[in-house]
ChimeraX commands (.cxc) that place a marker at each C-alpha (Angstrom):
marker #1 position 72.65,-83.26,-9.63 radius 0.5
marker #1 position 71.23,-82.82,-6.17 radius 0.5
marker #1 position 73.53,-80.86,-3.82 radius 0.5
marker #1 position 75.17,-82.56,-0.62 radius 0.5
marker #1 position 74.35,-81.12,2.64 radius 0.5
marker #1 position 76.79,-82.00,5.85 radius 0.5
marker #1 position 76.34,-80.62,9.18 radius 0.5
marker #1 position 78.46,-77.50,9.14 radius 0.5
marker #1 position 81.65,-77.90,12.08 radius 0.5
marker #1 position 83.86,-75.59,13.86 radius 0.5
marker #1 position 86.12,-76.02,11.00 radius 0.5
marker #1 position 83.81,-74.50,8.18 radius 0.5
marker #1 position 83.83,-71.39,10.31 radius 0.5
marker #1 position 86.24,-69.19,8.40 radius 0.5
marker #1 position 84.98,-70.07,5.00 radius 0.5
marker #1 position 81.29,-69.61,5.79 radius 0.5
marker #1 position 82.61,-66.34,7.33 radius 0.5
marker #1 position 83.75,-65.68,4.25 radius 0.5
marker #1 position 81.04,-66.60,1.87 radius 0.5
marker #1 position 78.77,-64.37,4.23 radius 0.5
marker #1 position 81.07,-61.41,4.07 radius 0.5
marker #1 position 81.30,-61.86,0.03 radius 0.5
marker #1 position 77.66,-62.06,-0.21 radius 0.5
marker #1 position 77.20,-58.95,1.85 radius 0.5
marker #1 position 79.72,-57.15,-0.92 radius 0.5
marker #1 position 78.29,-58.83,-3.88 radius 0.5
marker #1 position 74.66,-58.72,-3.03 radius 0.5
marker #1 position 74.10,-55.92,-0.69 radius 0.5
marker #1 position 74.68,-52.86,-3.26 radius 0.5
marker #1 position 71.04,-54.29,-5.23 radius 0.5
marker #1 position 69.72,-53.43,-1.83 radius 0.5
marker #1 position 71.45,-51.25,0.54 radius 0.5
marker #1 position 73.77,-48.23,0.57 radius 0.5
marker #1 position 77.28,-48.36,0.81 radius 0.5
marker #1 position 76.81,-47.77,4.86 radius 0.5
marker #1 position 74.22,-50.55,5.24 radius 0.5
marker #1 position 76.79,-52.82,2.95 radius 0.5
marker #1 position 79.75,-51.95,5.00 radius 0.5
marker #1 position 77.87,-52.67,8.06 radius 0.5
marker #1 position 76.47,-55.61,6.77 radius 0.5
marker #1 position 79.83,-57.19,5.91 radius 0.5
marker #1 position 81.81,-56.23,8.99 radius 0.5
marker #1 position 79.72,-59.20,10.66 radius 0.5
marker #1 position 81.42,-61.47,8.15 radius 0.5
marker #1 position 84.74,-62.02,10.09 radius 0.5
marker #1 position 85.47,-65.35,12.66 radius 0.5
marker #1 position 84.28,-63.65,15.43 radius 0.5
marker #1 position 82.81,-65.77,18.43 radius 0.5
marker #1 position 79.60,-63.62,17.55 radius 0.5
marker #1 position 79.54,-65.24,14.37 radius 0.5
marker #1 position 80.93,-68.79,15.45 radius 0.5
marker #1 position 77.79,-68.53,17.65 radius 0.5
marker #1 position 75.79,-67.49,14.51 radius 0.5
marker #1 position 76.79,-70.56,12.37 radius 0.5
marker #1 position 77.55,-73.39,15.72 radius 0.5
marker #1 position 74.61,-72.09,18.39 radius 0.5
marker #1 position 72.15,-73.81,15.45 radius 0.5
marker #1 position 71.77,-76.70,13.49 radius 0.5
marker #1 position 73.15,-75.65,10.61 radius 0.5
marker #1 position 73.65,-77.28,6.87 radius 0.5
marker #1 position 76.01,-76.51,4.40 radius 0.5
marker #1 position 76.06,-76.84,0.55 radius 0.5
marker #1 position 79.55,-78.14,-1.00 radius 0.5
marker #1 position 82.37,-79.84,0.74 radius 0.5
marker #1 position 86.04,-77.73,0.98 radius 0.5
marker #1 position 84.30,-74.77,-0.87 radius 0.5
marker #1 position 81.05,-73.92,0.43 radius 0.5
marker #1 position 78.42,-73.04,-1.94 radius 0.5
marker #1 position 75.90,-71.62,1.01 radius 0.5
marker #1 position 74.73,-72.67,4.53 radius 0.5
marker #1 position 71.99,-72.46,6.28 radius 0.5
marker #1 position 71.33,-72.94,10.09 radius 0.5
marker #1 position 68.03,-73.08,12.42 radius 0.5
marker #1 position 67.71,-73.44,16.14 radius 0.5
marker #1 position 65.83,-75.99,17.98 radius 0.5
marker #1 position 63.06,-73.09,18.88 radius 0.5
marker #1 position 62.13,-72.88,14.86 radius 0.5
marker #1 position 64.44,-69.63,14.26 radius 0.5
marker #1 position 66.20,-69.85,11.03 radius 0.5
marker #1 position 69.22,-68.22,11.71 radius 0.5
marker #1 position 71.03,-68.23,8.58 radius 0.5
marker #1 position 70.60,-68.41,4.84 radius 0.5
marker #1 position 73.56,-67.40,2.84 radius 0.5
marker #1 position 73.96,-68.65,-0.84 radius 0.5
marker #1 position 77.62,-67.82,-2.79 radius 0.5
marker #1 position 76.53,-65.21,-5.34 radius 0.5
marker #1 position 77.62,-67.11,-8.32 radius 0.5
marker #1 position 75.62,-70.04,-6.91 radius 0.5
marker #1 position 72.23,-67.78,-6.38 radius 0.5
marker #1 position 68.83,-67.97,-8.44 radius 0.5
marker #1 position 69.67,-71.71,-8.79 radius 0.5
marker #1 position 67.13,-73.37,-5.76 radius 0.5
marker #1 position 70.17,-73.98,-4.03 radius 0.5
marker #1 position 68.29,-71.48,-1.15 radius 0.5
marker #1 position 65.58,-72.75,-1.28 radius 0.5
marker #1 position 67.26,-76.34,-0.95 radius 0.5
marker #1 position 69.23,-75.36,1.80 radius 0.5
marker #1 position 65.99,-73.77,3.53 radius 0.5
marker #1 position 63.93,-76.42,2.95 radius 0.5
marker #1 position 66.75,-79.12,4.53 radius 0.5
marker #1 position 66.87,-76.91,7.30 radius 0.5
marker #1 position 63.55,-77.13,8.51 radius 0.5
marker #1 position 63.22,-80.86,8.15 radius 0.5
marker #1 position 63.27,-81.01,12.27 radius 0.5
marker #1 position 61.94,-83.74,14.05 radius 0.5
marker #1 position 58.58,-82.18,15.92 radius 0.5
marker #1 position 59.04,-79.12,14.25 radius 0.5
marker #1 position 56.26,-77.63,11.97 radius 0.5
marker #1 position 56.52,-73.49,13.24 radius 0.5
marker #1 position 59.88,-71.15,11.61 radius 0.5
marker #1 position 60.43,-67.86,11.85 radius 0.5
marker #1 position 63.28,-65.92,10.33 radius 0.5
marker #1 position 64.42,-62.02,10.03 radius 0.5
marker #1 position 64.85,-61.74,5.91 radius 0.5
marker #1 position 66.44,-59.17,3.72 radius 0.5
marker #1 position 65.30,-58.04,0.74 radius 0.5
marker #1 position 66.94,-60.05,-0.67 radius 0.5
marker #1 position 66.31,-63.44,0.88 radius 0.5
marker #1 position 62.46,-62.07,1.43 radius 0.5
marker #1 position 61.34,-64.32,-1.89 radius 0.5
marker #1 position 62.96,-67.30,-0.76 radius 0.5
marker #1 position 61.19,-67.73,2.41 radius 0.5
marker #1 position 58.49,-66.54,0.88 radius 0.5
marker #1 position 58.35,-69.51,-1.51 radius 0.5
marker #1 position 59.03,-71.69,1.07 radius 0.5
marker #1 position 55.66,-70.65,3.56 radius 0.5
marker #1 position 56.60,-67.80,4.83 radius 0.5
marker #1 position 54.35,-64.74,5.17 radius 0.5
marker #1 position 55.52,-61.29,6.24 radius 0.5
marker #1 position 54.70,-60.59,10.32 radius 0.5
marker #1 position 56.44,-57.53,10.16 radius 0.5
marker #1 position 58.75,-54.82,9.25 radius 0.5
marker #1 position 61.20,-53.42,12.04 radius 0.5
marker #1 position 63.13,-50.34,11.18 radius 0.5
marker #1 position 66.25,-50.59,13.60 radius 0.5
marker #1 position 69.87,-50.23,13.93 radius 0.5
marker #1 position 72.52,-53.06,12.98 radius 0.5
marker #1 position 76.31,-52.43,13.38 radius 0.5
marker #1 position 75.28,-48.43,14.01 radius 0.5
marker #1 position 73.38,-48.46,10.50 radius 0.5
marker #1 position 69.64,-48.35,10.49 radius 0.5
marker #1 position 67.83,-50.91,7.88 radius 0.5
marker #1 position 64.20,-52.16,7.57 radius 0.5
marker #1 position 64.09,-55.95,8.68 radius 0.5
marker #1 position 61.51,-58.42,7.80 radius 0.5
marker #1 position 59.86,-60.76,10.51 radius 0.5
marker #1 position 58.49,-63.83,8.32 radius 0.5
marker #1 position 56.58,-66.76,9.83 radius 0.5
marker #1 position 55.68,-69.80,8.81 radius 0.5
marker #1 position 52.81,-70.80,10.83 radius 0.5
marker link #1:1,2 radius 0.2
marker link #1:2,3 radius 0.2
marker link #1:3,4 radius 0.2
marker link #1:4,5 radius 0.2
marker link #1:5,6 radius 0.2
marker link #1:6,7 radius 0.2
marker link #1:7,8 radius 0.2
marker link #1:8,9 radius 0.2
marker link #1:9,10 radius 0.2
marker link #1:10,11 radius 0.2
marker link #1:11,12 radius 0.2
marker link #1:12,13 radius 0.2
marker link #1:13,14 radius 0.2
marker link #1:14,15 radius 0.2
marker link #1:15,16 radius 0.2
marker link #1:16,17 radius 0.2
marker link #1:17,18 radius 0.2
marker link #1:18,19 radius 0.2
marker link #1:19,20 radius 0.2
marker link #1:20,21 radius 0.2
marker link #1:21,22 radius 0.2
marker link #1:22,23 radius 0.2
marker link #1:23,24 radius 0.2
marker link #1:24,25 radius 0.2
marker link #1:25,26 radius 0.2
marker link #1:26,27 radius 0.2
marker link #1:27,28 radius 0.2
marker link #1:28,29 radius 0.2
marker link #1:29,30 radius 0.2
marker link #1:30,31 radius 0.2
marker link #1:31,32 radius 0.2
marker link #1:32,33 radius 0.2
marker link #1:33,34 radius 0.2
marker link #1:34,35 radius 0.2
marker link #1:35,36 radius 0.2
marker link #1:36,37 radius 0.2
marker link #1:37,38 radius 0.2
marker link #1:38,39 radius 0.2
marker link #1:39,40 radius 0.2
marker link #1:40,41 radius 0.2
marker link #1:41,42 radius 0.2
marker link #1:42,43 radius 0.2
marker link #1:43,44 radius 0.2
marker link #1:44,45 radius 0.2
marker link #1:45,46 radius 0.2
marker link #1:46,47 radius 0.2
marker link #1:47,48 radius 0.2
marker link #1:48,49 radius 0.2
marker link #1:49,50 radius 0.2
marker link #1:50,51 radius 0.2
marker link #1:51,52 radius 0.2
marker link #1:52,53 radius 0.2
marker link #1:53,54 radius 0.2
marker link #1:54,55 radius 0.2
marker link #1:55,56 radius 0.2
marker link #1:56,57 radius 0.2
marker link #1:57,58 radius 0.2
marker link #1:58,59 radius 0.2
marker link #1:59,60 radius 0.2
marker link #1:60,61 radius 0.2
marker link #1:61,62 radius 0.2
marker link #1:62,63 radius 0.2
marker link #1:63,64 radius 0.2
marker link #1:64,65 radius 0.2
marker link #1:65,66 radius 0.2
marker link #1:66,67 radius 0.2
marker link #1:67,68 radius 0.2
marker link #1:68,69 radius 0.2
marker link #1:69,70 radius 0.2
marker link #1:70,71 radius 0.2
marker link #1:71,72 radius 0.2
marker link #1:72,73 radius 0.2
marker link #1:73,74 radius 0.2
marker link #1:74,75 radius 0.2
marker link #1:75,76 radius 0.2
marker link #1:76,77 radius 0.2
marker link #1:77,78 radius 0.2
marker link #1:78,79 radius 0.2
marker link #1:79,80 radius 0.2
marker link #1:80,81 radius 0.2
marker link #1:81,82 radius 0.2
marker link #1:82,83 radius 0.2
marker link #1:83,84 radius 0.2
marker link #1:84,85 radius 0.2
marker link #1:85,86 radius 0.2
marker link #1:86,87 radius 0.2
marker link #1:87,88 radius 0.2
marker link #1:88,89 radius 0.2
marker link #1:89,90 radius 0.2
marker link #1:90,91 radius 0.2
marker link #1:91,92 radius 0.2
marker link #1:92,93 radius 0.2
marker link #1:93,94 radius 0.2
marker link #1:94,95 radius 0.2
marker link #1:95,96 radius 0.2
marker link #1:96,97 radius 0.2
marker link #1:97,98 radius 0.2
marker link #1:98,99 radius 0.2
marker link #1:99,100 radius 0.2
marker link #1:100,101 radius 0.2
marker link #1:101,102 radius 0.2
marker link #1:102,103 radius 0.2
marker link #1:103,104 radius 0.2
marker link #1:104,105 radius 0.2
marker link #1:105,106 radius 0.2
marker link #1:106,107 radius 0.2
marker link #1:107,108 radius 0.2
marker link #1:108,109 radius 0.2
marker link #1:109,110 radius 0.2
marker link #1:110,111 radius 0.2
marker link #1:111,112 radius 0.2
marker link #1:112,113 radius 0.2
marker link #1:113,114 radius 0.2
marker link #1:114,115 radius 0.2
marker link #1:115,116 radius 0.2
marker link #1:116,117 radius 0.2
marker link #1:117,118 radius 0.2
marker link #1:118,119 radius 0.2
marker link #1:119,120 radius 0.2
marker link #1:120,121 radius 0.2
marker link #1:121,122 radius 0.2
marker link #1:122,123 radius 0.2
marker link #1:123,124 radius 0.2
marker link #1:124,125 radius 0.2
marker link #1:125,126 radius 0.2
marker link #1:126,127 radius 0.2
marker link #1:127,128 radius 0.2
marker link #1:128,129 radius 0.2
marker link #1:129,130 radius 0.2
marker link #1:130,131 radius 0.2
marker link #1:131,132 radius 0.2
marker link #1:132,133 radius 0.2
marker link #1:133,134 radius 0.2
marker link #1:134,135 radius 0.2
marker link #1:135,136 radius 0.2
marker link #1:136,137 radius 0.2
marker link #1:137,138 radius 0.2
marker link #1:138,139 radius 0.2
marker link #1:139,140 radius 0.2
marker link #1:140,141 radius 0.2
marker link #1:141,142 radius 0.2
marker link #1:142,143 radius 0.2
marker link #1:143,144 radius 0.2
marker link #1:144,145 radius 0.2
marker link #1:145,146 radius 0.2
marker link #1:146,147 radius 0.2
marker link #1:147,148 radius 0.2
marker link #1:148,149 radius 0.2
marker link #1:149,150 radius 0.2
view
């Protein structure tokens, strides 16, 4: 069955909070060190920094009262967000989410800052590698990865 996306509402805040905190705790350790992981999740709480994260975009989410994942991009092409419940992953539902995403009126140009993790999925989608920043996040240094879809 095809998943449902709705527009994602001040509402969906908390949970998608924490679906991105649990998929910092879950998924982070493949990647990162308990530091970077730590860091990673403390960005998961309902914050205005992260209201802004999920409401200052368009973004779509996957599942009704339970989120499954969500997925948000601006009107200047920046996909913001890409978040997938771990026990939802390797499924397409991120690259279904992605794809829905970028189906913006006048639109054809996305970038996005990817993890390792999420690298493959944009990849699939387009995306080529620009770059790779080294930089701090939350005090904890970790290697981004600028990806463009030209």
């Amino acid at each position: 069955m095809a998943p449902v996306f709705r527009r994602a509402t001040a509402a969906d805040v908390p949970r998608l909070a924490a679906l991105y905190a649990q998929c910092a705790r879950t998924l982070g350790p493949q990647v990162y060190t308990p530091q970077q992981v730590a860091a990673w999740v403390s960005f998961g709480a309902d914050t205005p920094a992260f209201r802004d994260y999920v409401l200052g975009a368009t973004t779509w989410v996957a599942g009704e009262a339970d989120p499954l994942g969500f997925c948000g991009a601006d009107g200047d092409g920046e996909v913001r967000s890409l978040y997938v419940r771990p026990d939802a992953t390797r499924q397409g539902l991120g690259t279904a989410l992605l794809a829905h995403a970028m189906r913006t009126p006048n639109r054809d140009q996305f970038q996005a800052w990817a993890t390792p993790i999420s690298r493959p999925v944009f990849e699939r989608a387009g995306f080529r590698l620009d770059r790779v920043v080294t930089e701090p996040y939350q005090g904890v240094v970790f290697d981004r990865f600028r990806m463009v879809r030209p």
